[in-house]
C-alpha positions as CSV (number, residue, x, y, z in Angstrom):
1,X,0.0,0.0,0.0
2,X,1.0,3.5,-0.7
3,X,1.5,5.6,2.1
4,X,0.9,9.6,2.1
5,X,4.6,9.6,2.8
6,X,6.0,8.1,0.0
7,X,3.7,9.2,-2.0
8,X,4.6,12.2,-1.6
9,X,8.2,11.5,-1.2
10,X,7.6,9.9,-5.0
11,X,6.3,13.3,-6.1
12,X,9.3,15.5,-4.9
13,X,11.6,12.9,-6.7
14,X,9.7,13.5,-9.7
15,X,9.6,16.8,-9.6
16,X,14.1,17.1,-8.4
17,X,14.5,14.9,-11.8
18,X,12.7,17.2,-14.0
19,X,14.1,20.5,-12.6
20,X,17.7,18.7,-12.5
21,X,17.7,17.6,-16.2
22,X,15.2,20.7,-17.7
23,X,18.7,22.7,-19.1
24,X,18.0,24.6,-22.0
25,X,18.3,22.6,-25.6
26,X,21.0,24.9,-26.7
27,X,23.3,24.6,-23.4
28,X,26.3,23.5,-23.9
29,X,27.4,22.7,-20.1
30,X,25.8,20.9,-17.4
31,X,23.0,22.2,-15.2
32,X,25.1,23.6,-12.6
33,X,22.9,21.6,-9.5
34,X,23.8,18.2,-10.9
35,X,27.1,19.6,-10.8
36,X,26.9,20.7,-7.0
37,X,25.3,17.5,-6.2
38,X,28.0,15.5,-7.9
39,X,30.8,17.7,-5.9
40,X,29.5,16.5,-2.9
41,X,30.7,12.8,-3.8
42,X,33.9,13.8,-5.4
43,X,35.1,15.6,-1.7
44,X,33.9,12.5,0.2
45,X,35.9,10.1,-1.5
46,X,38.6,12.5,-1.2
47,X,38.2,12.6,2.4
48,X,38.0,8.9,2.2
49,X,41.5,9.0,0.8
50,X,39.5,7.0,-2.4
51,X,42.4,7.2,-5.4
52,X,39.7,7.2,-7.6
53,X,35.6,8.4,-7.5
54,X,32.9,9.1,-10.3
55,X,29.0,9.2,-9.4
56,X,26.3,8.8,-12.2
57,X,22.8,10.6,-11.1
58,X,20.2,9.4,-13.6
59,X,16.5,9.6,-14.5
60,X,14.9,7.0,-16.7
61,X,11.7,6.7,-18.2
62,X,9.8,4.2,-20.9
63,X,6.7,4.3,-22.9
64,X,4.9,1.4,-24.7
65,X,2.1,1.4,-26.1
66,X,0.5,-1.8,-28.0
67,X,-2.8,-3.0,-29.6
68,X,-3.6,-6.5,-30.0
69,X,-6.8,-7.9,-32.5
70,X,-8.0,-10.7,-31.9
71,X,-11.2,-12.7,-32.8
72,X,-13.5,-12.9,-30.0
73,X,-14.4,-16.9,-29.4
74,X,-17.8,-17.9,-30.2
75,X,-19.0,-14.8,-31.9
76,X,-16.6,-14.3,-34.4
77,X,-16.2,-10.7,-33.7
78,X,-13.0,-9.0,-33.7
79,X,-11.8,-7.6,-30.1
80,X,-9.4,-4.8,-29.8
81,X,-6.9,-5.4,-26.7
82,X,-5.0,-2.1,-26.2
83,X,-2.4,-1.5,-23.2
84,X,-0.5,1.5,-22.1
85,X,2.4,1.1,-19.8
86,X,4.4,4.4,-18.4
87,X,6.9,4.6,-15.9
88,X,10.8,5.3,-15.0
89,X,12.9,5.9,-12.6
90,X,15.9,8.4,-10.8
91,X,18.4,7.9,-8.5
92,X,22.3,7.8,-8.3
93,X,25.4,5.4,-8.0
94,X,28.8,6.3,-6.8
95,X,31.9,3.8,-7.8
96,X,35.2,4.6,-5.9
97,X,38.9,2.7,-5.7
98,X,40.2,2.6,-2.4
99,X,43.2,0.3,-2.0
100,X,43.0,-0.5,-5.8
101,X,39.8,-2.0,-5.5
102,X,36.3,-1.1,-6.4
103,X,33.3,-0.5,-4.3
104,X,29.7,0.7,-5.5
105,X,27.1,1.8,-3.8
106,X,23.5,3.5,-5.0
107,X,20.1,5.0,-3.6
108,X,17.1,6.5,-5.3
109,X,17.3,9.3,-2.6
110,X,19.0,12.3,-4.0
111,X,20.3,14.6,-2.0
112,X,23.8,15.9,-0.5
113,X,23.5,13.8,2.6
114,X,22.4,10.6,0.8
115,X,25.3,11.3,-1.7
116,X,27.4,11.6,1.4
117,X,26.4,8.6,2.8
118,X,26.6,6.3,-0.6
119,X,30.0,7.4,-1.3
120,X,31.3,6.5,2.2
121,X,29.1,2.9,1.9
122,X,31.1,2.6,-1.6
123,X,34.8,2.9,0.0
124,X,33.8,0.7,2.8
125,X,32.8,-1.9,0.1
126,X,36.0,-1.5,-2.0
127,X,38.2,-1.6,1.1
128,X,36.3,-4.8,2.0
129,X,36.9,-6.2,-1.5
130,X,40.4,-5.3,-1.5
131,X,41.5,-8.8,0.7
132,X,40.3,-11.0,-2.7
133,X,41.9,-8.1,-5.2
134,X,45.4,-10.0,-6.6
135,X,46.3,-6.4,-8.5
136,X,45.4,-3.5,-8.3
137,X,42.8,-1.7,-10.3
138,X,44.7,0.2,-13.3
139,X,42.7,2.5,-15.3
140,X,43.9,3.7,-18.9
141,X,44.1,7.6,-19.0
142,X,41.4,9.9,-20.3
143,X,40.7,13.5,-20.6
144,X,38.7,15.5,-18.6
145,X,35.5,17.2,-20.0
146,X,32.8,19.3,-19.0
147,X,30.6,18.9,-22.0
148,X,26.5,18.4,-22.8
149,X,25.5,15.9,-25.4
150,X,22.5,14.9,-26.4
151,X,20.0,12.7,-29.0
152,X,19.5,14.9,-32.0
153,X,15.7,14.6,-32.5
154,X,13.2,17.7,-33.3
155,X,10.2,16.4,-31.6
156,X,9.8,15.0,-27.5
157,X,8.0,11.7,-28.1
158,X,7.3,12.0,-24.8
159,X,5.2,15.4,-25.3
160,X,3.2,13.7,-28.1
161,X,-0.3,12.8,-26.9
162,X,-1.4,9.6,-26.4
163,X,-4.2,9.7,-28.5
164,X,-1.7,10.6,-31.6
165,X,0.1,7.3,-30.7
166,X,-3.3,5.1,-30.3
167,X,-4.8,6.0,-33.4
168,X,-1.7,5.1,-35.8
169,X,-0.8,1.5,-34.1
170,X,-5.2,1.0,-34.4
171,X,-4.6,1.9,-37.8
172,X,-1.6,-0.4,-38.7
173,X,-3.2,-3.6,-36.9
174,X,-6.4,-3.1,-38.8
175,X,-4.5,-2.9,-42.0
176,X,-2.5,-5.9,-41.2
177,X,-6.4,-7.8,-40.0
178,X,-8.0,-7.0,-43.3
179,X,-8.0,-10.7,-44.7
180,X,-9.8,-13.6,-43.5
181,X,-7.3,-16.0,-43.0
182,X,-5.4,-13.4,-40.7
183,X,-6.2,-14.5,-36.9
184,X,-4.9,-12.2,-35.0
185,X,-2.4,-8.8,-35.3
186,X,-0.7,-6.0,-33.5
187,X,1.0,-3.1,-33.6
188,X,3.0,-1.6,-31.0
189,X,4.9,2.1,-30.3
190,X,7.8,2.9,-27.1
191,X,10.0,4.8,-26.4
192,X,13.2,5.2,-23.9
193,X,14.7,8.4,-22.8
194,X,18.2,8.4,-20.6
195,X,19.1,11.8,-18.7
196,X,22.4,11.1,-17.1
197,X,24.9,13.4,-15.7
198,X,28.2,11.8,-14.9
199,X,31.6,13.4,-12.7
200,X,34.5,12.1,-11.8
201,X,37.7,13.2,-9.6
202,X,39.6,13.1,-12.9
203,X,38.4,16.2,-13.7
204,X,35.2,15.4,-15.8
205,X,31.3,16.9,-15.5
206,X,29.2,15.7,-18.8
207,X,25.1,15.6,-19.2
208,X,23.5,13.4,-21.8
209,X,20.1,12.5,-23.0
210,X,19.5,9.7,-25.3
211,X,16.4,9.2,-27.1
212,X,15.1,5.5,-28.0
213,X,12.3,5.3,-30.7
214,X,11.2,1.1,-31.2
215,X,8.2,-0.1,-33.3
216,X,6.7,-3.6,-34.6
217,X,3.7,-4.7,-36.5
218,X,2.6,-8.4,-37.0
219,X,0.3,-10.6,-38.0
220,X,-0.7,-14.4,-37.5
221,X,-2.6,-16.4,-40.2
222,X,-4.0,-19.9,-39.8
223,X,-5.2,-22.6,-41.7
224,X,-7.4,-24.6,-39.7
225,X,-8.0,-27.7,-41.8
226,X,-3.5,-28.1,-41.8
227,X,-3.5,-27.0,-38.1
228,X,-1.0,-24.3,-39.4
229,X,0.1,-21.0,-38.3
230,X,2.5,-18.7,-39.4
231,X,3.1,-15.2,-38.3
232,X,5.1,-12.4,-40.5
233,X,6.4,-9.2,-38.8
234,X,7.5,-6.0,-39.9
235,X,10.2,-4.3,-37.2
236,X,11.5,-1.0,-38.6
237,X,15.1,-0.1,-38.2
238,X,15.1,0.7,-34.1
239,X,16.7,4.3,-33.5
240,X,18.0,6.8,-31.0
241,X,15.4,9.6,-32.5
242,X,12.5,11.2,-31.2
243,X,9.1,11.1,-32.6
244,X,9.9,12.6,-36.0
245,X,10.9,9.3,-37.0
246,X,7.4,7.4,-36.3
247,X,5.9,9.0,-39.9
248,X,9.4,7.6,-41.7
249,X,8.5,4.1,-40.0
250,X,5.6,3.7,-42.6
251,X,3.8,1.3,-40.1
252,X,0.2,1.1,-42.0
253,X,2.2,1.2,-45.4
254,X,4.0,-2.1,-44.2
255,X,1.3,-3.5,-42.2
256,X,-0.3,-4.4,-45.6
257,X,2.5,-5.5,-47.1
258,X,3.0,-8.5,-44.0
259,X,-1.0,-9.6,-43.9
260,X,-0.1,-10.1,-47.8
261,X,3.4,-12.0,-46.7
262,X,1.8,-14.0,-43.9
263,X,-0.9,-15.6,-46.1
264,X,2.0,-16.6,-48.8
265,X,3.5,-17.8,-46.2
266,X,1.2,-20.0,-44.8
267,X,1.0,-21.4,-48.2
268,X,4.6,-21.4,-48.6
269,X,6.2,-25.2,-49.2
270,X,8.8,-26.3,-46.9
271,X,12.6,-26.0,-47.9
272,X,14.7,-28.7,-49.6
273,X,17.8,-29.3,-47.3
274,X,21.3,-29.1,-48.2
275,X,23.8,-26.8,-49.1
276,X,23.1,-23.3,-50.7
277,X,23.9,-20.0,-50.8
278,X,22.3,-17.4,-48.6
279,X,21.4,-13.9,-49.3
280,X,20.6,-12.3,-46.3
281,X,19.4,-8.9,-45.6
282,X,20.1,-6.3,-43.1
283,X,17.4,-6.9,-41.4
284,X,18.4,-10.5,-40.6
285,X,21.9,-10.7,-41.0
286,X,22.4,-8.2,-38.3
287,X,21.3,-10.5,-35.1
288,X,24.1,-13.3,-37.0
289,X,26.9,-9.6,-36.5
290,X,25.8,-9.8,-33.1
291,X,25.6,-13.0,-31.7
292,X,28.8,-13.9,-33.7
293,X,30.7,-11.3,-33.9
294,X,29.5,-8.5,-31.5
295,X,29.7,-11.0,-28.6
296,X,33.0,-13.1,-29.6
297,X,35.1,-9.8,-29.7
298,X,33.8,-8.5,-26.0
299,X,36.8,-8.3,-23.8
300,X,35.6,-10.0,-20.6
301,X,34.5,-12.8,-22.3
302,X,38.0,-13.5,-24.3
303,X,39.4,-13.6,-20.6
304,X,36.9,-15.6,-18.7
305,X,35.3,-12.8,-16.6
306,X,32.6,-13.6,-18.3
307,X,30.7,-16.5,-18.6
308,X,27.7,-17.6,-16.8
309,X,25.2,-15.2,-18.9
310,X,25.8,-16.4,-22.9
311,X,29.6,-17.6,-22.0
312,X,32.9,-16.9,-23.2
313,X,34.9,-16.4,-26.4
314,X,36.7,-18.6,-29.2
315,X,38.6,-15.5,-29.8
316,X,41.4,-15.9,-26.8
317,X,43.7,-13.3,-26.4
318,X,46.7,-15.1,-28.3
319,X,44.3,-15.0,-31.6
320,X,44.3,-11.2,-31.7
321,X,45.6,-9.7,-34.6
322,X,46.0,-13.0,-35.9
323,X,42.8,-14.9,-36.5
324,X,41.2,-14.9,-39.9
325,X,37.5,-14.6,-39.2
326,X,36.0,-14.0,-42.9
327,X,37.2,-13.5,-46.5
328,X,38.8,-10.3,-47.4
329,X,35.5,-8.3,-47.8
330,X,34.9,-8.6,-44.2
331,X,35.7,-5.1,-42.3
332,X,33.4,-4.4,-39.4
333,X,33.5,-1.6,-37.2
334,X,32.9,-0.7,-33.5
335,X,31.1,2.6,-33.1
336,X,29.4,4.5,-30.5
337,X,29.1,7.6,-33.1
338,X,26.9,5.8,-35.4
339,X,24.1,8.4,-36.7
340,X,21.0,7.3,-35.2
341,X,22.6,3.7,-33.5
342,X,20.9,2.8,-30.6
343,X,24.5,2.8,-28.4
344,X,25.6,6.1,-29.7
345,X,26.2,8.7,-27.6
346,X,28.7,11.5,-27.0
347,X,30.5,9.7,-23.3
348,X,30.6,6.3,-21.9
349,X,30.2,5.4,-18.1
350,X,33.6,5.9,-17.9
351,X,33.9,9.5,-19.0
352,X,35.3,8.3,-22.4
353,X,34.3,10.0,-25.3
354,X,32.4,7.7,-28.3
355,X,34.9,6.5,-30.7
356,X,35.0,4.7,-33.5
357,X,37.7,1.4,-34.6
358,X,38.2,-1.6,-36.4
359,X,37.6,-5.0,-35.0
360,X,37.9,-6.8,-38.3
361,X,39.8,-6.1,-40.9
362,X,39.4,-7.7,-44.4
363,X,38.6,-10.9,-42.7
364,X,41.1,-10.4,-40.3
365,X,40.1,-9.7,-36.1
366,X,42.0,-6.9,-35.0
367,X,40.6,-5.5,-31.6
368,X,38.2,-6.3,-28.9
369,X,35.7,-3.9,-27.0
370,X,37.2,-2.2,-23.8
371,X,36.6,-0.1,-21.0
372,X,39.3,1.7,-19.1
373,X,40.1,-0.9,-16.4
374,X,40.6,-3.5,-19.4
375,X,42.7,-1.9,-22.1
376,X,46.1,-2.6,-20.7
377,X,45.5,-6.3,-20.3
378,X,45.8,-6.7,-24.5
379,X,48.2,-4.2,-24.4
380,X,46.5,-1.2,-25.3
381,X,46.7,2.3,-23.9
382,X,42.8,3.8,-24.7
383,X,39.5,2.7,-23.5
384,X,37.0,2.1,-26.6
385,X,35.0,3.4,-24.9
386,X,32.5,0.4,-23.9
387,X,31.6,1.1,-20.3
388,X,27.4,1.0,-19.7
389,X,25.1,0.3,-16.6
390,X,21.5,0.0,-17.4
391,X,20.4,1.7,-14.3
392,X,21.8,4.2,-11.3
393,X,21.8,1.0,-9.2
394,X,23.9,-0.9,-11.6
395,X,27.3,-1.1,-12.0
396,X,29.1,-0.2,-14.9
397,X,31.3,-3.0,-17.3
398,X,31.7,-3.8,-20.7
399,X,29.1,-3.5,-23.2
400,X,28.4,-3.5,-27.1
401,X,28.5,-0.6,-28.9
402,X,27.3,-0.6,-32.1
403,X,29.2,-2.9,-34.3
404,X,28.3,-2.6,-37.9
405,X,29.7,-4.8,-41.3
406,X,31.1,-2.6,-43.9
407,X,29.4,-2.3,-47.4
408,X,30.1,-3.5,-50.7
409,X,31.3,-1.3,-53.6
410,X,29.0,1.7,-54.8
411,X,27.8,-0.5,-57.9
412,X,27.0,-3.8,-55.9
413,X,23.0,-4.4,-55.9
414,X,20.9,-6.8,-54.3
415,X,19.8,-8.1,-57.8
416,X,23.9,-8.3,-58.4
417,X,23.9,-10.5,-55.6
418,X,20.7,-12.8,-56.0
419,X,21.6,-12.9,-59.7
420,X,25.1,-15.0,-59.0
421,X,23.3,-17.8,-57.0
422,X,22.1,-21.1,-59.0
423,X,20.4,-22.5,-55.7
424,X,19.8,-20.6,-52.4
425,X,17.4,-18.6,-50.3
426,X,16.7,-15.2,-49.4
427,X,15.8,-14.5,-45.8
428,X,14.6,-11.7,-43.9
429,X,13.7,-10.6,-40.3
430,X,14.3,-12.2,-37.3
431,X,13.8,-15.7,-36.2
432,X,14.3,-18.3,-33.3
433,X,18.6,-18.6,-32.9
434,X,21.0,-20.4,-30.7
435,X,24.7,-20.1,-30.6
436,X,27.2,-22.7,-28.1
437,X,29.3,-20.7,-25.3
438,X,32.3,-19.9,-26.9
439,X,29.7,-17.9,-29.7
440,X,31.0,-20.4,-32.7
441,X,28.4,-23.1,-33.5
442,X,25.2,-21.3,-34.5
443,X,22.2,-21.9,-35.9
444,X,19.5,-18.9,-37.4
445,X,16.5,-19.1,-38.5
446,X,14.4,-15.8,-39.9
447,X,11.1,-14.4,-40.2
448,X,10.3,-14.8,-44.1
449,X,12.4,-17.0,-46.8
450,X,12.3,-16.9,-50.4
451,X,13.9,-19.6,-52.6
452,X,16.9,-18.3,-55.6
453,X,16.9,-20.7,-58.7
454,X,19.0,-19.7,-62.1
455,X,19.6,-16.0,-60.4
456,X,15.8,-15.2,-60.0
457,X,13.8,-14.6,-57.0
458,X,11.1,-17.4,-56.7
459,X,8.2,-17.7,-54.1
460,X,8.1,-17.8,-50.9
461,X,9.7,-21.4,-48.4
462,X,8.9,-22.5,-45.4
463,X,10.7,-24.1,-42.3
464,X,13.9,-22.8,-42.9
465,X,17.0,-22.7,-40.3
466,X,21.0,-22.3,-41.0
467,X,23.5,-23.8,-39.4
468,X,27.6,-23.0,-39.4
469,X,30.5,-22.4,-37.3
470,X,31.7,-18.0,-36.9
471,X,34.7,-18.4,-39.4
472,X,33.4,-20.6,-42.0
473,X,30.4,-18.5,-42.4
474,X,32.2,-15.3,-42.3
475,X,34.7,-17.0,-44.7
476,X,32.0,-17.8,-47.0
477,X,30.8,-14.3,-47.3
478,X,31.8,-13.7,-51.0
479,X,29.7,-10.6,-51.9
480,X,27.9,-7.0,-49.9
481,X,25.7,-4.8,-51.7
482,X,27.1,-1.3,-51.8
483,X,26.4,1.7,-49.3
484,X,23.2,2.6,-50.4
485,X,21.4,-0.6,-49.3
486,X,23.3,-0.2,-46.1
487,X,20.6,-0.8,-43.1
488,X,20.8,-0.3,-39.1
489,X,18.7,-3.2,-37.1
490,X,19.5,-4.0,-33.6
491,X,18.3,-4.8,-30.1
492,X,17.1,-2.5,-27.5
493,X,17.6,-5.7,-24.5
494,X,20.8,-7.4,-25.2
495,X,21.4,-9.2,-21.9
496,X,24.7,-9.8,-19.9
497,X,25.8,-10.2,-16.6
498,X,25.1,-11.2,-13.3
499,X,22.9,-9.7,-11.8
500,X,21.7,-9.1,-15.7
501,X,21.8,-6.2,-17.4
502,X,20.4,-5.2,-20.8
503,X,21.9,-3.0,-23.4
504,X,20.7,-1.3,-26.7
505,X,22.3,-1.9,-29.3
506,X,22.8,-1.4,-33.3
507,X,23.9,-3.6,-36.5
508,X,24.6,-1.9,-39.5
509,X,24.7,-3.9,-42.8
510,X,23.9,-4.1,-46.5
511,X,22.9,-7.4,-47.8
512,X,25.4,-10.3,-48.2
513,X,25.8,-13.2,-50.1
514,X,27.3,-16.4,-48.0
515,X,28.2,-19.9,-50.3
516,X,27.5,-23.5,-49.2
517,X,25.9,-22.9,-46.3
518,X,23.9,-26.0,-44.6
519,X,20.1,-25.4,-44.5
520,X,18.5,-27.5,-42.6
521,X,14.5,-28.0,-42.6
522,X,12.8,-27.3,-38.9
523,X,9.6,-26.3,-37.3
């Protein structure tokens, strides 16, 4: 039950968060009471003799909104299931070194005493972790800044009524309803906004606000007499934007394009197994970047230190700069500066400004993802910049950043590419996955397939699932489409950790062409 008390202790919390994060769009500095609230745990862990001390003061908040049709059983009619969720959150976490160890500590209650209070609770944790730490913490070096970065985005999605929202996702599911043999559809709409402000003793006050836009329209179609279903979705490229983007999304537009897909492919034949060559586009072949590629070249996971949540790495130290991962075309890129990526932003939890590198090149891995505690144990003198807690009560470690394949050259076209396979498929959108712990055995499946005879696009398959090991399928890539094909999917809940955390996340790719791989036929 909620009391008066915190009730009303919820609504001066509410009311802090919007007055502390409220600076002008145009200001280029922090709002200078984050700053005075963030001095307060810099001079305690100074007083704590801490070597080390950065606090994070955050306020969260998500919006979904979803619609669900669905024929009512017994009259036949069609029942509209809407839902509306709304909520957040604000509060701080302070992470210090004391006796080259770490210690963390958080609480929703922000204030100068509490702050006070945390940090202390933090250096009494690291000076209690300090009898299990074998070496000392060592951080790679990193300027200071004082700096205000945020989303670019012209319209609040937040300030957009819900109404607006409502009446396109009705719209979209009705589109994608408007045939008999569709059961059931949906549509939904959310959205994420991150106001953080981050210090540390090193010098460093920076502000951000990132912006998270996410839609999805589906549809399910049966046939009854087969005891069939198949459902086809349409999942438009997820971005850090603000509302402005919903209109480009073209939900309705696509919502009739998957009821007409869905009933294909209910109709759709089963595959032939064997092996064939597989064009896939962006909007597949980016979860195969990321489970394969994104999660192989994490640091932590290379060296053990993580294992338990989606294990460790085939890509051991000793193999970097070494291991041939795919044919020459390969080059893929980490990036936090991405235009529109959903991990873009202008500073990591570290204070580390985004960057942008190599981690394969032409087939080649080169370099892993790193935060500042990591770099020097692959010899390295720079974070990457990959530092990210998913909440003020979480601590900060390694994450993805965006990590995007390379295109083809400026003349390479999707035709180009489906007209130089005899025998293969075509797949798009996600499907079910699962990849062994060392993120080298794989098997993908997708969300639509068509079959590729004599160069030409056929009808739509059924039942279709990949399967290959990270290098022979990355060695088998033998052709991209060029830049202007190029496409950014991703995942706003990649999970890691534990306790787990989630990440968002972007893959950027233009379609690819991959030879003799091993389709298999599955439910």
């Amino acid at each position: 039950m909620l009391t008066r008390r915190a009730f009303l202790n919820t609504n001066a919390a509410a009311a802090l968060a919007t007055r502390l994060f409220a600076a002008p769009a145009d200001s280029k500095t922090p709002n200078t009471e984050l700053e005075a609230l963030g001095a307060v745990a810099l001079a305690e862990a100074k007083k704590q003799k801490a070597s080390y001390c950065d606090i994070r003061i955050i306020r969260y908040r998500r919006q979904v909104l979803n619609v669900r049709l669905n024929p009512d059983r017994g009259s036949g009619k069609t029942l509209e299931v809407p839902g509306i969720s709304d909520g957040g959150s604000f509060g701080f976490g302070v992470r210090v070194i004391a006796n080259g160890t770490w210690g963390f500590a958080a609480s929703p209650i922000v204030t100068k005493d509490e702050i006070a209070r945390v940090t202390r609770e933090a250096v009494v944790v690291a000076r209690a972790n300090s009898v299990l730490q074998a070496k000392p913490v060592q951080l790679a070096p990193v300027k200071a800044f004082r700096d205000r970065w945020q989303t670019p985005h012209e319209r609040d999605p937040f300030a957009v009524s819900i109404e607006e929202k409502l009446e396109l996702i009705r719209a979209a599911a009705a589109e994608a309803k408007k045939e008999r043999q569709v059961f059931s559809s949906g549509c939904n709409l959310s959205f994420r906004s991150e106001d953080k402000y981050f210090a540390s003793s090193e010098g460093s006050s920076i502000q951000q606000l990132n912006l998270q836009t996410f839609a999805e329209v589906n549809a399910t179609a049966v046939d009854l007499s087969k005891a069939l279903s198949k459902t086809r979705s349409y999942t438009p490229q997820p971005v850090t934007a603000g509302y402005e983007y919903v209109p480009v999304m073209n939900l309705v537009e696509n919502a009739r394009r998957v009821r007409e897909e869905v009933i294909e492919h209910l109709k759709a034949p089963p595959v032939t197994a064997g092996k064939k060559d597989l064009v896939l586009l962006p909007s597949h072949l980016w979860l195969t970047i990321h489970e394969s590629i994104g999660h192989s070249t994490e640091l932590d996971r290379a060296l053990g230190y993580e294992a338990n949540y989606a294990g460790t790495s085939f890509l051991t130290t000793d193999k970097m700069g070494k291991q041939r991962i795919g044919s020459e075309i390969v080059n893929v890129w980490g990036d936090r500066t991405s235009e529109r990526g959903l991990a873009t932003i202008g500073y990591d939890d570290d204070g580390v400004k985004a960057t942008k590198w190599p981690i394969i090149e032409r087939g080649v891995f080169k370099h892993y993802q790193t935060i500042r505690d990591q770099a020097h144990l692959v010899g390295e003198k720079e974070s990457r910049g990959c530092c990210y807690a998913d909440n003020w009560a979480s601590v900060p470690f390694q994450r993805m950043p965006n990590v995007w394949l390379e295109p083809g050259k400026p003349d390479t076209t999707l035709d180009d590419l489906i007209a130089g396979v005899e025998d293969g498929i075509l797949i798009d959108g996600n499907g079910s996955f699962s990849i062994d712990q060392q993120r080298y055995n794989f098997q993908f499946g997708g969300d639509a397939f068509w079959e590729i005879k004599g160069g030409k696009k056929r009808g739509m398959v059924s039942r279709v699932a990949y399967q290959s090991r990270t290098t022979d399928f990355w060695t088998a890539c033998d052709g991209i489409a060029g830049p202007s094909y190029w496409q950014q999917w991703g995942a706003p809940n990649d999970g890691k950790g534990e306790p787990a955390q989630v990440n968002s996340v972007s893959h950027g790719c233009s379609p690819a062409r991959f030879r003799k791989i091993n389709v298999m036929v599955t439910d």
